[in-house]
N, C-alpha and C positions, 0 to 999 in steps of 0.2 A: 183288849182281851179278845181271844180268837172263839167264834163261837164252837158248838159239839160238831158239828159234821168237818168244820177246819181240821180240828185237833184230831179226828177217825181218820182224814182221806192226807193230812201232810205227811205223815210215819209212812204208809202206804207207797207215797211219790219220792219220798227221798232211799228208801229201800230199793225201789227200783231203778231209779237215778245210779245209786251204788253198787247194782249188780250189773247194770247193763255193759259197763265197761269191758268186764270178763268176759261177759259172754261176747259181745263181738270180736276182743282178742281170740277167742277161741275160733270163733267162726273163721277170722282170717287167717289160722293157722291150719285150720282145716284146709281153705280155699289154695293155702299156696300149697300144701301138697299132693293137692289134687289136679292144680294148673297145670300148663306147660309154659307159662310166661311166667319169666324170675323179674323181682323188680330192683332195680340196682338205681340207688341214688331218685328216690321219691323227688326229692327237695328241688331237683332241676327235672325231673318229666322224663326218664330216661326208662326204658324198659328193652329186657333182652329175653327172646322169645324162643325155646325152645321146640325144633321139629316136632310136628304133629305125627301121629302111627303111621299115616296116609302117604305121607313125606320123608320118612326114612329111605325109603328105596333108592330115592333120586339123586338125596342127600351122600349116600356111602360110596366113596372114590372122588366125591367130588374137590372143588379147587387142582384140577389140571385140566385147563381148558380143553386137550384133547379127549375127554373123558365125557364131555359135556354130549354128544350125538348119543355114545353107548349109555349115560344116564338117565336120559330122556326115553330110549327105547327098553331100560329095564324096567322103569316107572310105569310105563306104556304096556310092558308086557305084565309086571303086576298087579294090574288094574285087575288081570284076570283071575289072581285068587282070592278075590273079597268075596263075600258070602252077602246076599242078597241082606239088609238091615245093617250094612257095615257104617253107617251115618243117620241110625233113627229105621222104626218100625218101617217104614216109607221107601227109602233107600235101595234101589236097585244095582246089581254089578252090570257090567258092561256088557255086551253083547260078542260076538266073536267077529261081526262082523263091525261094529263099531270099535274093536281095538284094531284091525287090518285096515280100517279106513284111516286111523290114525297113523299106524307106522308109516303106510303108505303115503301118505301125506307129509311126513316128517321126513320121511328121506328123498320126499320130490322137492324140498327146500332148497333154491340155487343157492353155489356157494358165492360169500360176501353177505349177503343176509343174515343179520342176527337170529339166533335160537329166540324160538318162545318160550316161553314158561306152560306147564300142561297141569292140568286138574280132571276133575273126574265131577262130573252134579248124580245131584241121589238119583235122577231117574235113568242113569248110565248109560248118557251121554262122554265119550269124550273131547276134551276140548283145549284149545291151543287158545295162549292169547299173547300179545305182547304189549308192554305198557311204557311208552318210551320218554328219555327224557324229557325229547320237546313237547309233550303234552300229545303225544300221537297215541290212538290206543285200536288194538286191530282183536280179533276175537274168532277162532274158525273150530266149528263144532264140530261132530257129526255125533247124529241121532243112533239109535238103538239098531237100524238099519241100516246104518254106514253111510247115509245120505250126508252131505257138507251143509251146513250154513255158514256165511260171512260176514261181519258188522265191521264196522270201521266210523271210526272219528276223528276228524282232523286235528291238530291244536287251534284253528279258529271256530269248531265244534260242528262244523258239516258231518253230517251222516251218511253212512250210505250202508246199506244192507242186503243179501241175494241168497237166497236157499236151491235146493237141488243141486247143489253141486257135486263134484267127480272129487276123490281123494290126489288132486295134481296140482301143484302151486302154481304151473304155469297156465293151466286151463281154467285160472280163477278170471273172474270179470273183472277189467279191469284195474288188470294186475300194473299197470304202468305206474300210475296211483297209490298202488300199495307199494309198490319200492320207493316212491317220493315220501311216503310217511314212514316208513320199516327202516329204510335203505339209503338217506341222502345222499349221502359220501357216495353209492352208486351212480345216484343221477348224476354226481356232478362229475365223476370219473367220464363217463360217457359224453359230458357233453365237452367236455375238454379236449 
């Protein structure tokens, strides 16, 4: 026999046991039409991610490789009409001089060198990075003042990092370096 506070608090647990189901169905019904990431095929981990607002720009005209320069500089150029809280209260647009350090930088990119990929950080910075198969990963900013910074990581994970820099790919430090991680098929053309 269950005593009196059993038989008050089981009704209680099993009620709620028996709503919670819905309500989380609802929650995740809610959540997927508010995402931008569709989930296709749970059962094997497969997820297909929908362009963020941020990301449309770069995205339209894209797949024709020759499109890929004039995409990057649209991206580049609409960084300039976000409105200061366009990613959270906190969030700053770009500066006029940090989107000219970027073009500027983007069309100083020798040809053979792969495109980077560009984003925007909330305090409107922007920023260049590339993430390469071999496990290479390069990263070139410039600040609110159009000033450069550089990071780099090897795939055996050596670092190397330099700030104040010029918006000119070839005036970066030890740029030799950075075509051996960016660029192999370069180095090896040369030494050939």
């Amino acid at each position: 026999m269950l005593d009196p506070l059993t038989l008050l608090v089981l009704p209680t647990m099993v009620c709620m046991l028996a709503t919670a189901r819905p309500q989380f169905e609802r929650m995740e019904q809610k959540y997927l039409l508010l995402t931008s990431t569709q989930f296709v095929g749970l059962d094997k981990g497969l997820m297909k991610r929908a362009p963020a607002q941020t990301e449309i720009k770069i995205l339209d005209g894209a797949g024709r490789p020759g499109d890929l320069l004039a995409n990057l500089r649209a991206a580049i150029a609409g960084y300039g009409d976000l409105q200061n809280g366009w990613n959270g209260d906190d969030s700053r647009t770009p500066t006029r001089a940090a989107i000219a350090a970027a073009e500027a930088f983007l069309l100083s990119i020798p040809p053979g060198m792969p495109f980077p990929k560009t984003m925007l950080t909330s305090i409107g910075a922007t920023e260049f990075f590339w993430d390469m198969p071999t496990g290479a990963y390069a990263d070139m900013s410039f600040d609110p003042g159009g000033i450069g910074s550089l990071f780099t990581r090897s795939p055996t994970g050596e670092e190397f990092f330099a700030d104040d820099l010029t918006p000119d790919f070839a005036r970066l430090p030890d740029v030799g370096a950075l075509y051996t991680l960016l660029a192999p098929h370069l180095m090896q053309q040369a030494a050939a």
